[in-house]
C-alpha positions in Angstrom: 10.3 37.3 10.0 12.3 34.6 11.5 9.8 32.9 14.3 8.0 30.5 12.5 5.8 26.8 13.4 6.4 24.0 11.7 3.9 23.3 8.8 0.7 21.3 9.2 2.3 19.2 6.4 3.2 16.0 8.8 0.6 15.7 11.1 -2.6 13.8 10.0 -0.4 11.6 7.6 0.9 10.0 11.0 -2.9 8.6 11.8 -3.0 6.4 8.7 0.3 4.4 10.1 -0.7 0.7 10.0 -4.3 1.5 10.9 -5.3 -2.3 10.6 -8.6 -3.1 12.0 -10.5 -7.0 11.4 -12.8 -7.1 8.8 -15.7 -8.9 10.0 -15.3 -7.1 13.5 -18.4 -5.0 14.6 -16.0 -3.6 17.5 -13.3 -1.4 15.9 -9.8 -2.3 17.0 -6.6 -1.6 15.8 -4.7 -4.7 14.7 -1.1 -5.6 13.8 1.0 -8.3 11.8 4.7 -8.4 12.3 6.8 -7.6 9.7 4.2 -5.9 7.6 5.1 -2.8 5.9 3.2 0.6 4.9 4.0 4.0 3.0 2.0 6.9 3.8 1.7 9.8 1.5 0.6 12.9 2.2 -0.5 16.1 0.4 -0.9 19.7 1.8 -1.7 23.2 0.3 -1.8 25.9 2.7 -2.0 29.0 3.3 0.2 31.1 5.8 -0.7 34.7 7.2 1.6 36.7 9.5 0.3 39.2 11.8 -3.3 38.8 10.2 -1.8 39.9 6.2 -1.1 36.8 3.8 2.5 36.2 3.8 2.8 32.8 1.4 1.1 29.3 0.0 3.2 26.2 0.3 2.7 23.0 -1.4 4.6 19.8 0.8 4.6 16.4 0.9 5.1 13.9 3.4 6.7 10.3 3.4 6.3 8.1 5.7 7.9 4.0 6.0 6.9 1.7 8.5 6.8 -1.2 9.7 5.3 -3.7 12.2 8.2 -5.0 14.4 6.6 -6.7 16.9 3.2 -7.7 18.5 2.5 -8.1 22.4 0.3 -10.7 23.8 -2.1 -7.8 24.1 -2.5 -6.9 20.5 -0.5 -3.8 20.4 2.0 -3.1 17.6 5.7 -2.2 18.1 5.8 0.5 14.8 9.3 1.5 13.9 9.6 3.7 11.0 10.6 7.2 9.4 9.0 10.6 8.4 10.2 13.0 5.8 8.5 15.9 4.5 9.4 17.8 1.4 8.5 21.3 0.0 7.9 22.6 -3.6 9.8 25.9 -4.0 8.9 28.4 -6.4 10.3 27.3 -9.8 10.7 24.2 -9.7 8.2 20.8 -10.0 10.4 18.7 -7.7 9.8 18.3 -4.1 13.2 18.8 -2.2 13.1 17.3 1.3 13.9 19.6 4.5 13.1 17.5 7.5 13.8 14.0 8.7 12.5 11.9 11.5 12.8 8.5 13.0 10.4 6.7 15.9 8.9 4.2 17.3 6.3 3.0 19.7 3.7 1.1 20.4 0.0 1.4 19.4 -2.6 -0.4 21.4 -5.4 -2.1 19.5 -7.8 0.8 21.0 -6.0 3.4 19.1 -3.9 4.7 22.1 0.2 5.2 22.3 3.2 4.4 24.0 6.0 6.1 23.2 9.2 7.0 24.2 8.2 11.4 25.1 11.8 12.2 23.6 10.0 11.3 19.7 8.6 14.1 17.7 6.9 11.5 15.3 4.1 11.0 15.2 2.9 14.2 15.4 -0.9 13.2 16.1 -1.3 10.8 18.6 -4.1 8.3 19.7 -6.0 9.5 16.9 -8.7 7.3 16.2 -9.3 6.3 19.6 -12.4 3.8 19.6 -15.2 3.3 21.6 -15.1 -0.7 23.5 -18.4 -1.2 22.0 -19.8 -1.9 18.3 -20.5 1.1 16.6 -23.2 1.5 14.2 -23.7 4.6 11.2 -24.7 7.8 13.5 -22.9 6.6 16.3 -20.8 9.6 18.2 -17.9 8.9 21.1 -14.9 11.3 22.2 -11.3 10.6 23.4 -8.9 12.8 24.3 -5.5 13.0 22.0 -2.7 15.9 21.3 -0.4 17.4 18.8 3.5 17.0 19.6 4.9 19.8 17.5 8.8 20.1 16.9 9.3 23.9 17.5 13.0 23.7 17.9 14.5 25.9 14.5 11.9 28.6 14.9 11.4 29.3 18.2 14.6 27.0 20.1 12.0 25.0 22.1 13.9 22.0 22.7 11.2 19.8 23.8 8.6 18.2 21.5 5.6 20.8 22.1 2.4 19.2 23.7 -1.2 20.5 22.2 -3.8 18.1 24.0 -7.3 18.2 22.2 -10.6 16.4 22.6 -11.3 14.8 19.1 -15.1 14.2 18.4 -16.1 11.0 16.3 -19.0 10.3 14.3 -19.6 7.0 12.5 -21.0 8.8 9.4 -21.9 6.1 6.8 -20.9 3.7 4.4 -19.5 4.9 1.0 -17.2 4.2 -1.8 -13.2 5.1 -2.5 -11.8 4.6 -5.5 -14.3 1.9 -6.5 -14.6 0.1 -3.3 -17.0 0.0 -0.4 -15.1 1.6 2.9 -17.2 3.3 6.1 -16.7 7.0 6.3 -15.4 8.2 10.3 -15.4 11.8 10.9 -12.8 13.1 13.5 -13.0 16.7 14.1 -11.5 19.1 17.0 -10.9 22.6 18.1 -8.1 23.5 20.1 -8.3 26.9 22.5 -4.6 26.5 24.2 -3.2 28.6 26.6 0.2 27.0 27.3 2.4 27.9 30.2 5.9 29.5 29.2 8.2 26.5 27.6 11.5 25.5 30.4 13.8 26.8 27.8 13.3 29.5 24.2 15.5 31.3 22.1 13.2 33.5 20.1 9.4 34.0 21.1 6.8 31.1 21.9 3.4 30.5 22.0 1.0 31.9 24.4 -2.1 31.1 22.9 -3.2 28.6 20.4 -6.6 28.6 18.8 -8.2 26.9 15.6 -9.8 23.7 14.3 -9.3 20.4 12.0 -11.8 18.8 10.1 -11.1 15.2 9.3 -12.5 12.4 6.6 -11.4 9.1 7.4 -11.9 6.2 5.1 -12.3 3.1 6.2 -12.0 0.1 4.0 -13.8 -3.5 5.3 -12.3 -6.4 2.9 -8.8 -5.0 3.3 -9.2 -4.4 6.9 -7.7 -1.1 7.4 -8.1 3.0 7.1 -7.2 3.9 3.2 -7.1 7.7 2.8 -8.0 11.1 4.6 -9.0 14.4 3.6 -8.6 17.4 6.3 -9.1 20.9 6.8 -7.8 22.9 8.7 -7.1 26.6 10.4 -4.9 27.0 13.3 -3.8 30.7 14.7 -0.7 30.7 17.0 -0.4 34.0 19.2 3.1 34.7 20.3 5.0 36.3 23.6 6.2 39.0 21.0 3.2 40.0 19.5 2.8 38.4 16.1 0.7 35.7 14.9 0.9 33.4 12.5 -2.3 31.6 11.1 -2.4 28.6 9.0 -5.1 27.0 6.4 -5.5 24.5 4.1 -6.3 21.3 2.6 -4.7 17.7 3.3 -5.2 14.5 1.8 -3.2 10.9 2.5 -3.5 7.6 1.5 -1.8 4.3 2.5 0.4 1.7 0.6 0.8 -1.7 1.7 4.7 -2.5 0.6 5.4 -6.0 -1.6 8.6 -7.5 -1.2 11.0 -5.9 -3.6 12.8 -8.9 -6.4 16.0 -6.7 -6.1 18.2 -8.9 -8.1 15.5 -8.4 -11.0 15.4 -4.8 -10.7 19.4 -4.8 -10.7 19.5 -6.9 -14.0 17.3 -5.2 -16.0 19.2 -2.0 -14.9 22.4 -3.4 -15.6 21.3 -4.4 -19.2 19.3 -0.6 -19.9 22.7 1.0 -18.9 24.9 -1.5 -20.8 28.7 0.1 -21.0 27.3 3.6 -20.1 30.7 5.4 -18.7 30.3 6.3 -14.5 26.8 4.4 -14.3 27.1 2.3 -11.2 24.2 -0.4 -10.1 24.0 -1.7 -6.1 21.2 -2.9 -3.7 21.1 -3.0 0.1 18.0 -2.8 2.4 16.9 0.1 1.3 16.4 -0.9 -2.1 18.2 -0.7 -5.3 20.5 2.2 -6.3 22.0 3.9 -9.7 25.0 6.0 -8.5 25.6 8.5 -11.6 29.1 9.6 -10.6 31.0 12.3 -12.2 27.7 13.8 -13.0 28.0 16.2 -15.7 26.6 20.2 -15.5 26.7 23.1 -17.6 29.5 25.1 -15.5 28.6 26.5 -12.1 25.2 25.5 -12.7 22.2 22.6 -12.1 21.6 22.3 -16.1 22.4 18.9 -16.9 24.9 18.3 -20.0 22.8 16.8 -23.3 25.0 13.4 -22.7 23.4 13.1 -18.5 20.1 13.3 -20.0 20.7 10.2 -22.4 22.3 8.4 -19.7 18.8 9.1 -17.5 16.7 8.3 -21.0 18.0 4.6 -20.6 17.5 4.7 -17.0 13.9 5.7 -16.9 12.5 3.0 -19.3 13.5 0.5 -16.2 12.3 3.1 -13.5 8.6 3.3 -15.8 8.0 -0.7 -14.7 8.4 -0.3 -11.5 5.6 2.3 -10.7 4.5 1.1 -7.3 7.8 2.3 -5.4 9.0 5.9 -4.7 12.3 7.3 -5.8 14.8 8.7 -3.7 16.9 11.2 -5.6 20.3 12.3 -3.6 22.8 14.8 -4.4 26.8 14.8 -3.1 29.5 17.3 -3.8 33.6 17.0 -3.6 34.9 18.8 -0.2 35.1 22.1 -2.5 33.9 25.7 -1.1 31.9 25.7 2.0 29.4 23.4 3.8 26.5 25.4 2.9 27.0 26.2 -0.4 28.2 22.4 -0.7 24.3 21.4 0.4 23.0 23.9 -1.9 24.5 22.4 -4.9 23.8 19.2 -4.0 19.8 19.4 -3.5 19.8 21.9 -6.9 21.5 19.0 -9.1 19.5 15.9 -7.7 16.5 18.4 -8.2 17.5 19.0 -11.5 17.7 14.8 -12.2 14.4 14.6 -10.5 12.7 17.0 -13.0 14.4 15.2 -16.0 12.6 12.1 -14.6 10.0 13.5 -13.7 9.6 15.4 -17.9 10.2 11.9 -18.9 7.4 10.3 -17.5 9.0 8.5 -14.7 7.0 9.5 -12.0 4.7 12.3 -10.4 6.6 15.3 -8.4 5.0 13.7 -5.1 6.5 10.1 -5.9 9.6 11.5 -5.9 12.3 13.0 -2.8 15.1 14.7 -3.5 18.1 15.0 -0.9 21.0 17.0 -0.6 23.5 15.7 1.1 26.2 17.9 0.3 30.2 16.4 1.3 28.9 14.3 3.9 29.0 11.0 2.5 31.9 10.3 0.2 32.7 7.4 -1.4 36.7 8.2 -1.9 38.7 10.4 -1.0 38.6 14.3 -2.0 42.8 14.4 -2.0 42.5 13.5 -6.0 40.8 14.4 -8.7 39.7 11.1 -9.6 38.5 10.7 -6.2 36.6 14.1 -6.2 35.3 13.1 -9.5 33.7 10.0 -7.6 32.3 12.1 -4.9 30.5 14.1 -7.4 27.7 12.3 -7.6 23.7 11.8 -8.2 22.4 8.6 -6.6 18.8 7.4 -7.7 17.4 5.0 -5.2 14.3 2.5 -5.9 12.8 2.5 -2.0 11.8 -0.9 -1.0 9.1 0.8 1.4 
């Protein structure tokens, strides 16, 4: 079947975005530093039926880096950042990453948006909403809030797809995560949707939308801001053509509060690990800091890495094991050989294949990992020599600074 919706994966990792709330306040509100930075990661399992019959489980994580880039005189917060989620596929123990979002906006300190409708990001928006009144263990409140849903590869919707809900709160009590004392907020919602016909549609959309999520939120006092969330969730989307396709599952996220990166440590002790290793390059920008593994050795027409690649990324992972607090970015490139698609497929199934070396070594869990493929679109010489083309094939291991 070729209609699809876009997994649940992304959508209540976008609530834990820079959810910064005063710690002796009895009055939730959302507050904001500039030039504070945050990582959201998210899990999902779920399960997907179509037409009512089980049709397959995916596993996919989502990433997401922000940042605080301004505050108004009102307390809201400008958030510019990115969201990337990345599926497990069947074989593999690396997360390859499939879609790729920028946006920004601001959040007032009620909970509530402004944002540019053109952004698919977040997904959920003015999720939690707070009451303007102290709130107390047992307290309820509701405020309205939606689902912007990017339905443009299955179904040619051009337009970010607007789900509104009402979201129920309940204050529920005070608890523990990991060790430390946080207030537990339940958000829960069902949505009953009958949308109108979208302006524009290639293959079938939705005409009725039905289904429910279940939310956890923790909230944590001293540091002043929501931690984690668990979710559950089943959503059932009826289509113009006939079919159905019903989602459930689990979720879980938790939030990171970024440290400046000491790049110019973390290039020197990379530099010495790799010593006179032959094609081992070392760079930084703001992104973070980079090993470029050029000329990267494989079995022929394969993604097996030659016995000599995996001694070059032995030395390479002692360095990657002291910094466990970051992610890793692991990108594939190709020469300008064969076509574009089979260019991207190679490229994702050799950085996948340096991504599950790091990960058998230790370096990091499958979710602390991304893997791109970038195929020939970003060459660093030119593919008219074989030295060039040489250069071009390339794995590229990035330490992410947020």
């Amino acid at each position: 079947m070729s209609t699809q919706v876009p997994s649940r994966a992304i959508l209540l990792a976008s609530l834990l975005l820079c959810l910064r709330f005063p710690a002796a306040a009895d009055e939730p509100r959302h507050s904001f530093t500039e030039g504070d930075k945050f990582r959201v990661l998210s899990l999902v399992h779920e399960d997907v039926y179509v037409n009512r019959r089980y049709s397959h489980s995916a596993r996919i994580v989502n990433r997401i880096a922000f940042e605080v880039a301004d505050v108004r005189a009102d307390g809201a917060g400008f958030l510019r950042g990115t969201f990337s989620t990345s599926v497990l596929y069947e074989g593999g123990y690396a997360y390859v990453a499939d879609q790729f979002y920028d946006s920004e906006y601001w959040q007032l300190p009620s909970g509530r948006f402004e944002i540019d409708p053109r952004y698919f990001m977040p997904v959920v928006r003015h999720v939690p909403t707070f009451p303007a009144k102290p709130i107390e263990p047992g307290d309820t409140w509701n405020a309205p809030g939606e689902e912007r849903h990017d339905l443009r590869a299955g179904f040619g919707i051009p337009d970010p797809y607007v789900i509104p809900m009402d979201v129920r709160y309940r204050f529920q009590e005070r608890g523990t995560y990991e060790g430390k004392p946080v207030l537990l907020i339940r958000a829960s919602y069902t949505i009953f949707h009958q949308p109108a016909a979208p302006r524009w549609w290639t293959m079938a959309y939705p005409v009725q939308i039905a289904g429910y999520s279940d939310q956890l939120l923790y909230w944590d006092p001293e540091r002043g801001g929501i931690v984690a969330y668990e979710e559950r969730f089943k959503f059932v989307f009826e289509l113009n053509d006939g079919q159905t396709i019903e989602y459930r599952g689990e979720a879980g996220a938790r939030v990171v509060e970024s440290e400046l990166m000491d790049r110019g440590a973390i290039e020197q002790k990379l530099r010495d690990a790799v010593g006179d290793l032959p094609d081992v390059g070392i760079s930084s920008d703001e992104r973070g800091v980079t090993i470029t593994l050029e000329d990267i050795r494989f079995e022929p027409d394969s993604a097996r890495l030659l016995p000599s690649e995996l001694a070059k990324l032995a030395s390479i992972a002692q360095v990657l094991k002291g910094e466990p607090d970051r992610h890793i970015q692991v990108s594939g490139h190709t020469a300008l050989a064969g076509t574009a698609d089979g260019r991207m497929t190679l490229s994702q199934e050799r950085a996948r294949a340096v991504a599950e070396a790091l990960i058998s070594m230790g370096v990091r869990a499958a979710e602390d990992i991304t893997v791109v493929g970038y195929g020939a679109e970003r060459p660093v010489a030119g593919n008219d020599t074989e030295a060039g083309r040489a250069r071009n094939r390339r794995v590229e291991i990035t330490i992410l600074e947020n």
